[in-house]
BAVEX-367332 format. One record per residue (C-alpha): residue in one letter; x, y, z. Coordinates in nm, 3 decimals. Layout:
BEGIN
<residuo->A u->X v->Y w->Z>
...
// end
This chain:
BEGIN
<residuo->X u->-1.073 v->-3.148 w->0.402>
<residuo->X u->-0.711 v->-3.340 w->0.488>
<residuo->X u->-0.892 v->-3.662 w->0.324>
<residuo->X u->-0.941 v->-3.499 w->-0.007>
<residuo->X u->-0.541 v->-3.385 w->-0.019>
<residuo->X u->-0.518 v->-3.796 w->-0.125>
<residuo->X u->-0.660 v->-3.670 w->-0.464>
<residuo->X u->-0.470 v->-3.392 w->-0.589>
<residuo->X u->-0.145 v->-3.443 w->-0.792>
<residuo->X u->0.154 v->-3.294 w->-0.626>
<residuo->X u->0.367 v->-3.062 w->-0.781>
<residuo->X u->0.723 v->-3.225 w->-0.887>
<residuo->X u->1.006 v->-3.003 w->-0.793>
<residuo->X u->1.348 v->-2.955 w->-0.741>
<residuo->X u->1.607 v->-2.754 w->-0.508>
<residuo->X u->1.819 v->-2.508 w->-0.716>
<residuo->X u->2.070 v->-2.325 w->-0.550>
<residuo->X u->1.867 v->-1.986 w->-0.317>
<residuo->X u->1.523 v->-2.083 w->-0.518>
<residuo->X u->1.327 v->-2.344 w->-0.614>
<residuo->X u->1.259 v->-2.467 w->-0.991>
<residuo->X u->0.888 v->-2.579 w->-1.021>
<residuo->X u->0.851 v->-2.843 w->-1.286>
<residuo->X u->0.523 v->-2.801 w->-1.316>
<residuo->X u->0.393 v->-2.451 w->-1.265>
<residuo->X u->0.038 v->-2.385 w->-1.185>
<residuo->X u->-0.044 v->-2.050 w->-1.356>
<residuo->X u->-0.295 v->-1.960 w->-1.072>
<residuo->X u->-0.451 v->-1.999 w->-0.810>
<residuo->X u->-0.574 v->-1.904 w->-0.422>
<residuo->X u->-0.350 v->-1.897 w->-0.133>
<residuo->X u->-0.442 v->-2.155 w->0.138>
<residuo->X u->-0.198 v->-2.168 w->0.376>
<residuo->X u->0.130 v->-1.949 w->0.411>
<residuo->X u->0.364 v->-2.084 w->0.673>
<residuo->X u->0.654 v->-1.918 w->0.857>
<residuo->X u->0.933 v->-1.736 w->0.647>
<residuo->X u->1.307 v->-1.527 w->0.677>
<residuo->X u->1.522 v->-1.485 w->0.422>
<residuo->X u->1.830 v->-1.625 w->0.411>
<residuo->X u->2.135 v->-1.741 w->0.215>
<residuo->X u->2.117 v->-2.136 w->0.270>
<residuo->X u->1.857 v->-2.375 w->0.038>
<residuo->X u->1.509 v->-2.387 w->0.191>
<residuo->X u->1.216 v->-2.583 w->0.047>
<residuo->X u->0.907 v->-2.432 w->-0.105>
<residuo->X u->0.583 v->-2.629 w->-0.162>
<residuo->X u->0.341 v->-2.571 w->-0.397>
<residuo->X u->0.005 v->-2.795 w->-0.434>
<residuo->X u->-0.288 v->-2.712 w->-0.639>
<residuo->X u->-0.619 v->-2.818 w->-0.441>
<residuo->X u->-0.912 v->-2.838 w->-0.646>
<residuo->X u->-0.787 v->-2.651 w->-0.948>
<residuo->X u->-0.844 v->-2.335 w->-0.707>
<residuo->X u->-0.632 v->-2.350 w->-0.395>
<residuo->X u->-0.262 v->-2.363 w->-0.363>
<residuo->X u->-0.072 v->-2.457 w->-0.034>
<residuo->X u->0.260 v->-2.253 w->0.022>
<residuo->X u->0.431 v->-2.360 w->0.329>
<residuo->X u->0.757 v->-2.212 w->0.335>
<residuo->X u->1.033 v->-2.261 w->0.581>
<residuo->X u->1.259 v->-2.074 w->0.453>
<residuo->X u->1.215 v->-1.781 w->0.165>
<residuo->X u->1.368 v->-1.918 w->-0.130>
<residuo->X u->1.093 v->-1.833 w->-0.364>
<residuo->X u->1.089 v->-1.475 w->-0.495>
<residuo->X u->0.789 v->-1.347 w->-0.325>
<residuo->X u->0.629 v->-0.949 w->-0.423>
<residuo->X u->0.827 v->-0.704 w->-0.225>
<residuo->X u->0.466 v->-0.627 w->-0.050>
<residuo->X u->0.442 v->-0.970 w->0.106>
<residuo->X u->0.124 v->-1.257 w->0.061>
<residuo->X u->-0.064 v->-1.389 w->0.290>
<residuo->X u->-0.371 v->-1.652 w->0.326>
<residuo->X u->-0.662 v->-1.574 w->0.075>
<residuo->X u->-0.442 v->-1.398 w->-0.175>
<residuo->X u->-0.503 v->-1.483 w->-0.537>
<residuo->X u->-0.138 v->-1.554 w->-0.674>
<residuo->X u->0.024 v->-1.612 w->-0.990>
<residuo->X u->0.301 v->-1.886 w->-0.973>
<residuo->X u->0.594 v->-1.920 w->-1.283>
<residuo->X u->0.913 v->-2.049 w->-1.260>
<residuo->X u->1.082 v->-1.926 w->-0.908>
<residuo->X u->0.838 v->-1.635 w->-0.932>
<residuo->X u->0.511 v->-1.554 w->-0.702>
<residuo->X u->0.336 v->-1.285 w->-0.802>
<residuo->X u->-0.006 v->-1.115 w->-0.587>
<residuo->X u->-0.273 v->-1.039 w->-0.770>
<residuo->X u->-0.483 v->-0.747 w->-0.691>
<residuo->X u->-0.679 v->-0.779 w->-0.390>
<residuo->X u->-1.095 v->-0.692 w->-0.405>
<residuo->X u->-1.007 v->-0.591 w->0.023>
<residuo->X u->-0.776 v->-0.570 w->0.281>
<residuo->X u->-0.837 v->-0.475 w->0.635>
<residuo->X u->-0.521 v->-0.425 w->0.840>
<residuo->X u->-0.430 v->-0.329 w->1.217>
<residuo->X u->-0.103 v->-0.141 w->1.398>
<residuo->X u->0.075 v->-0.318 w->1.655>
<residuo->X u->0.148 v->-0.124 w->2.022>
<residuo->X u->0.478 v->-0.030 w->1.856>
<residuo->X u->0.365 v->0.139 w->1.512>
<residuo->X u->0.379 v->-0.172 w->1.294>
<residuo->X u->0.120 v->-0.219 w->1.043>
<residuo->X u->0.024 v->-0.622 w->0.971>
<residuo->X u->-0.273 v->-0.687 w->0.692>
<residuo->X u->-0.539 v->-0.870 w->0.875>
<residuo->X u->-0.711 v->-1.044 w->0.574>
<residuo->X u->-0.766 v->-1.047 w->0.225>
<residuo->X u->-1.022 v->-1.087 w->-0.063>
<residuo->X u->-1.291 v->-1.112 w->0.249>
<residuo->X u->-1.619 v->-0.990 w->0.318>
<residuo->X u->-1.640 v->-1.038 w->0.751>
<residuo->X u->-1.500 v->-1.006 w->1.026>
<residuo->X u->-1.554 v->-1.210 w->1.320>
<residuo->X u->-1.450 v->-1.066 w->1.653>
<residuo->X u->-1.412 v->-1.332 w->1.865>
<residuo->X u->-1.458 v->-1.260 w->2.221>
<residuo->X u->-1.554 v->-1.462 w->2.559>
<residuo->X u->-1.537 v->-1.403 w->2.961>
<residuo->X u->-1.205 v->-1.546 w->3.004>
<residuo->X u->-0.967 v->-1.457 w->2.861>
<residuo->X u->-1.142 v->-1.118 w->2.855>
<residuo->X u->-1.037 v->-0.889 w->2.516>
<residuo->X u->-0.844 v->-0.565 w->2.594>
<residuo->X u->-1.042 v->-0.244 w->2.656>
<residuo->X u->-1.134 v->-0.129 w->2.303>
<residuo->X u->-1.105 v->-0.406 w->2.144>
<residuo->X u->-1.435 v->-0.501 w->2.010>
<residuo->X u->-1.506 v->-0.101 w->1.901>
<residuo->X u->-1.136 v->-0.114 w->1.715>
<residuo->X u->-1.255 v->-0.429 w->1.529>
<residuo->X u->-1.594 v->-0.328 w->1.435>
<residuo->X u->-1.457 v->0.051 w->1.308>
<residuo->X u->-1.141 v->-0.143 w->1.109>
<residuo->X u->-1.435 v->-0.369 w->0.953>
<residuo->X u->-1.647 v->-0.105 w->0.815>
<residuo->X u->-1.395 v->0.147 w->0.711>
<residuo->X u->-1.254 v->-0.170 w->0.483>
<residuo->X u->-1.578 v->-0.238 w->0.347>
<residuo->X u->-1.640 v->-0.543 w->0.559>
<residuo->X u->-1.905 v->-0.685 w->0.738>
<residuo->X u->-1.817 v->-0.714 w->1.132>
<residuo->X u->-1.978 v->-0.986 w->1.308>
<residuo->X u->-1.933 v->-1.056 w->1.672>
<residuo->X u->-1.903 v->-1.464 w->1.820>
<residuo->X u->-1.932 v->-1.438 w->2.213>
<residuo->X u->-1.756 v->-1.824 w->2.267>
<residuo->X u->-1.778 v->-2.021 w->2.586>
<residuo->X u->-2.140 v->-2.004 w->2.616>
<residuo->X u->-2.075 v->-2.312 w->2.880>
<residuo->X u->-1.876 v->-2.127 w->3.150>
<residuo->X u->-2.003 v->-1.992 w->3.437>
<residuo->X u->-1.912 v->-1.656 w->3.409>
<residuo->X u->-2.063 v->-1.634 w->3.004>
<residuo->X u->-2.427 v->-1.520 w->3.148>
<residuo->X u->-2.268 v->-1.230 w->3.318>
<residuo->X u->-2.046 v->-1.134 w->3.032>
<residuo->X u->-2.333 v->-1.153 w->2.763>
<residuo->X u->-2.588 v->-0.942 w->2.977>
<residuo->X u->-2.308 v->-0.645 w->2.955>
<residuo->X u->-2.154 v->-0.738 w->2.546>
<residuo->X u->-2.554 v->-0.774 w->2.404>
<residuo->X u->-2.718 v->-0.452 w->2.454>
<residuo->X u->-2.394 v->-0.248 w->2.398>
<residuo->X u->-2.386 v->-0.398 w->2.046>
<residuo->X u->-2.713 v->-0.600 w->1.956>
<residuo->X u->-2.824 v->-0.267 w->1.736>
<residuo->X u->-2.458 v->-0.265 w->1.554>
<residuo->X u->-2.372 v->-0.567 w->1.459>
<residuo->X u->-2.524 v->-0.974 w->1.469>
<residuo->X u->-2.448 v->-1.109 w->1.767>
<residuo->X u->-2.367 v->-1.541 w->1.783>
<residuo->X u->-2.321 v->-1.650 w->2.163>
<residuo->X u->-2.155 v->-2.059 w->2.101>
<residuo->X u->-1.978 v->-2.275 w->2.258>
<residuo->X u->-1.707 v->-2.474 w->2.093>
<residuo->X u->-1.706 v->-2.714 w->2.409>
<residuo->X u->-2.079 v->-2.825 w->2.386>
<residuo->X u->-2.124 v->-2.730 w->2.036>
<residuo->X u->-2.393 v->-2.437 w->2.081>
<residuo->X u->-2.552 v->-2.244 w->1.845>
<residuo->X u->-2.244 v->-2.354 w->1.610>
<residuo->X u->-2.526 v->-2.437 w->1.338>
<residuo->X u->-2.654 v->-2.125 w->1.345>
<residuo->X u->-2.272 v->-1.985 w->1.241>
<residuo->X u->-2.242 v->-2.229 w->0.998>
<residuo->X u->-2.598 v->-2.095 w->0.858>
<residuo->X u->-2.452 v->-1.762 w->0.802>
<residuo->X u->-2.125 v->-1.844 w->0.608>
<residuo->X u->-2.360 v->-2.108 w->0.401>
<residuo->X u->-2.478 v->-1.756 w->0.266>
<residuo->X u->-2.155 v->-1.756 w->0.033>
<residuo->X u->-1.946 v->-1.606 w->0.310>
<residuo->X u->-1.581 v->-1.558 w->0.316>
<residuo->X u->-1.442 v->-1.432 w->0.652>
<residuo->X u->-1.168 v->-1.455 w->0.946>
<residuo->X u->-1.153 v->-1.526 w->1.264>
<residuo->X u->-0.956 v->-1.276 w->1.520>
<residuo->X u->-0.956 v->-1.256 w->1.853>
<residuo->X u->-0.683 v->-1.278 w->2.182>
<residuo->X u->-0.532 v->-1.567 w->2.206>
<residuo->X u->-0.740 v->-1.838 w->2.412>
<residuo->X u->-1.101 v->-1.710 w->2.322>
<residuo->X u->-1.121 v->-2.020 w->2.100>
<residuo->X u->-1.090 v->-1.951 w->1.743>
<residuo->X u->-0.911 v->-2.297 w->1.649>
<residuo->X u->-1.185 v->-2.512 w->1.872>
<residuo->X u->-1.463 v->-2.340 w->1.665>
<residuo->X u->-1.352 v->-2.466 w->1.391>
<residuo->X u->-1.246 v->-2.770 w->1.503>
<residuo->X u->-1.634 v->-2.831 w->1.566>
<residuo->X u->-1.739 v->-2.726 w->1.248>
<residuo->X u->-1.441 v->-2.893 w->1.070>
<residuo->X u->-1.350 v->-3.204 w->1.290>
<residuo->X u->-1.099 v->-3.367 w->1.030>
<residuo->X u->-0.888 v->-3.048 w->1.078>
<residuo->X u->-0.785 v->-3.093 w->1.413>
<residuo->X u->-0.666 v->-2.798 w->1.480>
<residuo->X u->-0.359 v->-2.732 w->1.737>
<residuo->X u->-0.530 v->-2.596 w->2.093>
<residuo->X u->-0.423 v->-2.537 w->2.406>
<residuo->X u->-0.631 v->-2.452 w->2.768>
<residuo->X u->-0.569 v->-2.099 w->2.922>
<residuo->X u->-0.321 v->-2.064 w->3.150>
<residuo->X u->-0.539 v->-2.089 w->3.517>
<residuo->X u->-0.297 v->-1.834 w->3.702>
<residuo->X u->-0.319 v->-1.599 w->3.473>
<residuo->X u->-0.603 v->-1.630 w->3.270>
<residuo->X u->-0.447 v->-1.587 w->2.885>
<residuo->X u->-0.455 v->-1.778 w->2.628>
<residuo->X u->-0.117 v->-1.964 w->2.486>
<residuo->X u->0.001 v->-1.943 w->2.134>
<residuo->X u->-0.108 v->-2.261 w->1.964>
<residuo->X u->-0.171 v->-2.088 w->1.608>
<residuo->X u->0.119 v->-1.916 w->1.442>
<residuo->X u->-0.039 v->-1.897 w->1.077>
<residuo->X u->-0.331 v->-1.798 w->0.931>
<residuo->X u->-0.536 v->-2.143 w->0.746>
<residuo->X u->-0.831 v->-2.087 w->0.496>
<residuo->X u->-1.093 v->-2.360 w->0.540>
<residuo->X u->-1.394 v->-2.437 w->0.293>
<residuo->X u->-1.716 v->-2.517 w->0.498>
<residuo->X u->-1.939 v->-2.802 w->0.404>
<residuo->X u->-2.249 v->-2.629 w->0.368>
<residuo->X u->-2.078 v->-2.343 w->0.157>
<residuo->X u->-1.863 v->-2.029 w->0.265>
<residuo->X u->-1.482 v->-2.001 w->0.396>
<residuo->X u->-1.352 v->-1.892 w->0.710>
<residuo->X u->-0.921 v->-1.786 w->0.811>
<residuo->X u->-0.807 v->-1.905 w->1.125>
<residuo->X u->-0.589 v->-1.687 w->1.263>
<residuo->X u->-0.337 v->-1.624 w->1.522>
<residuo->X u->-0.424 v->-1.446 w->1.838>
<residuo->X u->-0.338 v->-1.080 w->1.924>
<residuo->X u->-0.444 v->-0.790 w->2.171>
<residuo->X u->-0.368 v->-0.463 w->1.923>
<residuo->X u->-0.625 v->-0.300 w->1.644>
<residuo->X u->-0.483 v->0.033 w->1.601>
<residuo->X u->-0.706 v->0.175 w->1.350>
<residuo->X u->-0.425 v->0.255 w->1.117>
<residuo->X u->-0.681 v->0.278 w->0.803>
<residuo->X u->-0.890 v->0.471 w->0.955>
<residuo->X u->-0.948 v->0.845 w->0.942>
<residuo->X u->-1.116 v->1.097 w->1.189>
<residuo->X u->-1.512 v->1.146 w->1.015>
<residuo->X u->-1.456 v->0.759 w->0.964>
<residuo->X u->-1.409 v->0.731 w->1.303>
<residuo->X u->-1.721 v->0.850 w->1.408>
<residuo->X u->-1.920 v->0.730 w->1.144>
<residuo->X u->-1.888 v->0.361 w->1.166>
<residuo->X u->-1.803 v->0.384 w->1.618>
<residuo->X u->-2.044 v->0.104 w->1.663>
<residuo->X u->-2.384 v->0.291 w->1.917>
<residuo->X u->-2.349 v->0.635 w->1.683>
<residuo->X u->-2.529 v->0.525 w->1.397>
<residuo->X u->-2.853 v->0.675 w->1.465>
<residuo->X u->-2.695 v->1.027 w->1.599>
<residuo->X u->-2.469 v->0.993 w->1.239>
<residuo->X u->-2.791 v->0.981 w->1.054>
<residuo->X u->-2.819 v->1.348 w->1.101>
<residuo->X u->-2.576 v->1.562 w->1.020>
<residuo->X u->-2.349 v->1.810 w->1.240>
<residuo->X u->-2.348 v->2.165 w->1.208>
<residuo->X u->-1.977 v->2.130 w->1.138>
<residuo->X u->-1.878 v->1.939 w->0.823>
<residuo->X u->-1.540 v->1.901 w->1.061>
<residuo->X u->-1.696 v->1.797 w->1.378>
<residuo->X u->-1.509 v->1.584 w->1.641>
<residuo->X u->-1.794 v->1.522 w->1.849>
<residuo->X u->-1.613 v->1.686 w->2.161>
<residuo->X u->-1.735 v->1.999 w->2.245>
<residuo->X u->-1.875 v->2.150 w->1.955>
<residuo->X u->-2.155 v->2.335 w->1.916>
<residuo->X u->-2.446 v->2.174 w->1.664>
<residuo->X u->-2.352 v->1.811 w->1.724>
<residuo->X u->-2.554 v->1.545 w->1.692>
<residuo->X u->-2.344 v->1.280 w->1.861>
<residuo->X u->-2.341 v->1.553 w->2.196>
<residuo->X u->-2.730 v->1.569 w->2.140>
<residuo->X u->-2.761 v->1.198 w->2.141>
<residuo->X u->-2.543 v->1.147 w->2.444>
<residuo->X u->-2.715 v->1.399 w->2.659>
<residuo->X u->-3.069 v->1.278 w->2.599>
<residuo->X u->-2.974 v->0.959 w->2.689>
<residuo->X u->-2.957 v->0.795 w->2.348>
<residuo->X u->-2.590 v->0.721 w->2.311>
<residuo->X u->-2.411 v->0.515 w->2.634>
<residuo->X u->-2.149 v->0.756 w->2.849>
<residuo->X u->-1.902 v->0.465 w->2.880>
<residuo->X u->-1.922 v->0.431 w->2.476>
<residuo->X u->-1.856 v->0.796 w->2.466>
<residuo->X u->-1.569 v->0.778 w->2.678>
<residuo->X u->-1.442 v->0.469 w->2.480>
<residuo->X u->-1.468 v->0.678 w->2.142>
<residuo->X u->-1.318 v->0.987 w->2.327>
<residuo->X u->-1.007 v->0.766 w->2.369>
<residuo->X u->-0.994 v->0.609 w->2.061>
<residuo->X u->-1.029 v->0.970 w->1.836>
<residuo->X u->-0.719 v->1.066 w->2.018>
<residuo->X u->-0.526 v->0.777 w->1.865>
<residuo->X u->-0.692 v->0.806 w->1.528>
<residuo->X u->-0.558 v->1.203 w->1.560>
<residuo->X u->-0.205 v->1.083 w->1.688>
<residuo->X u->-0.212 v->0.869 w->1.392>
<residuo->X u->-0.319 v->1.153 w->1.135>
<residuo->X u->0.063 v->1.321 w->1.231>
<residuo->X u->0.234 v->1.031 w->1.105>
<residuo->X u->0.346 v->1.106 w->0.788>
<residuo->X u->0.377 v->0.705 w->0.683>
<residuo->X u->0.027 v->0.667 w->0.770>
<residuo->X u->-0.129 v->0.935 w->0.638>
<residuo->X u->0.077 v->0.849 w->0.297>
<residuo->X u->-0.098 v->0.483 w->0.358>
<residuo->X u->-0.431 v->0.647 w->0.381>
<residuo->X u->-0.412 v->0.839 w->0.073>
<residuo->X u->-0.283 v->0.558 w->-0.144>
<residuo->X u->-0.600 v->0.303 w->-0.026>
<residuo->X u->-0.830 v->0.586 w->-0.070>
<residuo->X u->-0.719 v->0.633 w->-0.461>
// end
């Protein structure tokens, strides 16, 4: 992909004053990269370069560029003029809260999520059942890579992730090292695919790609071997075209998927091993699943049908989703994406 970059006619610009004054706007196009921004009061430089008639790159070190109050980021479909950027409407969004209430927009204009996930670094509690509920009340597709397939400790880790989730979601066990299964991945986005890659930091989202994209070369770095965590190598989210067809976002690592799009019957609906108790209703248009009576969820769960340790995980979960619903900001959120 960096080879064809030789090809494409860069735009001519010039520094003026706080902005930038494009010589040669391109009307639209598709957000590739977004680099690192703050605002401030000194001259910064702003790139803009159409690829392909249908990508632009905006790497921006400093924001001198009037940007949309309500921010850009990789995969949005933008309208360029003068010292203007303007976002277009976006087809999705899926977004997550932080531990301390603050709400960052995942992705855009995508149809999957992949959850990226291996033995070591191991992802936080939850983790996997956050992603897959934050997919599916977007509209997304949730698809879970188990990377690392070479390690010792995969085998283990596979025999407990596979039968917890085989029934919700497709399952791709790779290895970035030896190149596993990595076709079969590349098989799915060929499909027409457009979809991101998230995950804790060290599970190996860059090296994926790296495989499946060698000219990219990718920054990585090896977990830390005292404490077992990843280190920050990505700090922006890149869209790549595959060669066979499809896109994927590399992103950067983080622990948190508060579920901040995401109301109580949602919840429950789309917890990843409750979709066959879901397919019949509860007494209680209302019901929690807890303790009340005429629930199909409790019915599943005590004949067996419904794992006590997924329970539990929903349980814990439902109270955040409920903690959430009192927020006045979020539930304001809510409403608006729901119009």
């Amino acid at each position: 992909m960096i080879a064809l970059y030789v090809i494409v006619v860069i735009v001519v610009f010039v520094i003026a004053g706080k902005g930038i004054k494009i010589i040669r706007p391109y009307e639209k196009g598709l957000i590739e990269r977004l680099g690192k921004y703050q605002r401030t009061a000194d001259s910064g430089l702003t790139i803009i370069i159409p690829f392909l008639e249908r990508l632009i790159k905006v790497d921006i070190r400093e924001q001198v560029v009037d940007v949309p109050p309500q921010g850009v980021i990789t995969k949005d479909n933008v309208v360029v003029e003068d010292e203007t950027l303007t976002r277009l409407e976006r087809i999705s969004e899926i977004a997550r809260m932080d531990s301390r209430g603050g709400v960052h927009i995942v992705g855009a204009n995508l149809d999957v999520l992949c959850i990226v996930v291996t033995c070591e670094p191991m992802p936080p509690p939850g983790f996997i059942d956050r992603a897959i509920v934050a997919a599916r009340a977007s509209g997304h597709t949730p698809v879970l890579v188990l990377n690392k397939s070479d390690l010792a400790c995969f085998a283990e880790y596979e025999k407990m992730i596979r039968p917890l989730y085989t029934k919700s979601v497709d399952i791709f066990s790779v290895s970035a090292e030896t190149s596993d299964n990595l076709k079969e991945l590349k098989t799915f986005f060929s499909e027409g695919h457009r979809g991101i890659f998230v995950g804790s930091t060290g599970v190996g989202k860059s090296s994926i790609l790296n495989k499946i994209l060698p000219e990219i070369k990718l920054a990585t770095a090896a977990i830390s071997e005292s404490k077992k965590r990843g280190r920050h190598t990505t700090t922006v989210s890149t869209l790549h075209l595959l060669d066979d067809g499809g896109e994927l976002v590399d992103s950067p690592g983080f622990n948190d998927f508060g579920l901040v799009d995401t109301t109580v019957p949602e919840l429950a609906y789309h917890f990843p091993g409750f979709e066959k108790a879901t397919e019949t209703p509860c007494k209680f248009r209302d019901c929690k699943h807890r303790i009340e009576p005429g629930c199909s969820v409790i019915e599943a769960l005590d004949a067996g049908k419904i794992n006590r340790d997924r329970y539990k995980t929903y349980l814990q979960v439902l109270e955040e989703v409920e903690a959430i619903d009192l927020e006045p900001k979020y539930r304001e959120r809510r409403n608006r994406r729901k119009k």
